[in-house]
N, C-alpha and C positions, 0 to 999 in steps of 0.2 A: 817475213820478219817475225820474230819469237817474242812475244809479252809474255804475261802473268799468264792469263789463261790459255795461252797457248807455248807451253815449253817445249824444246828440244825434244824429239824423240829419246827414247832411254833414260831421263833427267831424274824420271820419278823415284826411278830404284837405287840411283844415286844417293837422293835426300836421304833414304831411308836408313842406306848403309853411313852417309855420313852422320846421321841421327847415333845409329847403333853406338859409333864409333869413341863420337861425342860424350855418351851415357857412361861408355865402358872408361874412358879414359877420365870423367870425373869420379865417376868409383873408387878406381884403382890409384888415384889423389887422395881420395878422403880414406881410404883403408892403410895407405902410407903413412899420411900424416899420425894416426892413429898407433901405428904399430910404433911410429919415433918418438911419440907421447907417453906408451907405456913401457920402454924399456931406458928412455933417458932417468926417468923417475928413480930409478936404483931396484934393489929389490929389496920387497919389502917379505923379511920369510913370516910364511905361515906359523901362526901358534897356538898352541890349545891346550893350554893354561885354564886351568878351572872346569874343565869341559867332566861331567859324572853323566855315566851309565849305568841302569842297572840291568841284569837280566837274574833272575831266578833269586838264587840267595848270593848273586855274585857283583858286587858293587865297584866299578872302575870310576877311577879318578884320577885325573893328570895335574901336577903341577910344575912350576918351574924352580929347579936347583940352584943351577949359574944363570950367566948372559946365555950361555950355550947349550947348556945339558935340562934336558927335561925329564920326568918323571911321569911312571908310569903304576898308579897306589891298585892294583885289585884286593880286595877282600871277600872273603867267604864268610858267608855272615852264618850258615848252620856250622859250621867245623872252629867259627872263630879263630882265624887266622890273615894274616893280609902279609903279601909280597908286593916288595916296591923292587919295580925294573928300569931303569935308562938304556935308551937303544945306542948303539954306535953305530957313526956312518961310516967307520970303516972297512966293517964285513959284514955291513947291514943284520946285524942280528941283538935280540933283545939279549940283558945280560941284568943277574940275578942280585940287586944291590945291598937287601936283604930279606929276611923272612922271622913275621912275628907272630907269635904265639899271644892274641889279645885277652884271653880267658885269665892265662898266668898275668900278662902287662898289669890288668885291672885289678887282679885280686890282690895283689902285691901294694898298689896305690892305699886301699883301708889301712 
């Protein structure tokens, strides 16, 4: 007769695999649930709005146009100039929306 402390031969490796089994199949529960939590959500796009860089004498600054078009402000701060770019997602490439001359802008403002 089989009790506790004495099972079935083979029985042990059984627990183990049904152990494994058990772990993997509430994982792959909570990794589901998770994925149907973050894509019912809607999407929510990326924005970066406000976001300034500087490297050298070259100063980047993003802001936002429309709902949809963002901007893209670089200025050169030795040459005094700044180009503002908005990217198109249609053939992925930045496009040149205009280019200022800030030395002329300011001295014209007196």
């Amino acid at each position: 007769m089989f009790t506790s402390r004495n099972p079935p031969p083979g029985s042990g490796m059984n627990d183990h695999r049904n152990l494994a089994i058990g772990v993997l199949s509430v994982t792959g529960m909570i990794l589901l649930v998770a994925v149907i939590f973050a894509t019912v959500g809607g999407q929510n796009p990326a924005r970066a709005i406000g976001q300034i860089d500087r490297g050298g004498d070259y100063i980047m600054v993003t802001g936002q146009f429309t709902d949809n078009t963002e901007l893209v402000y670089i200025t050169d701060a030795a040459a005094q100039r700044m180009n503002v770019y908005s990217f198109e997602l249609s053939n992925r490439q930045f496009v040149l929306w205009d280019a200022l001359n800030l030395k002329s802008l300011f001295q014209s403002r007196r």
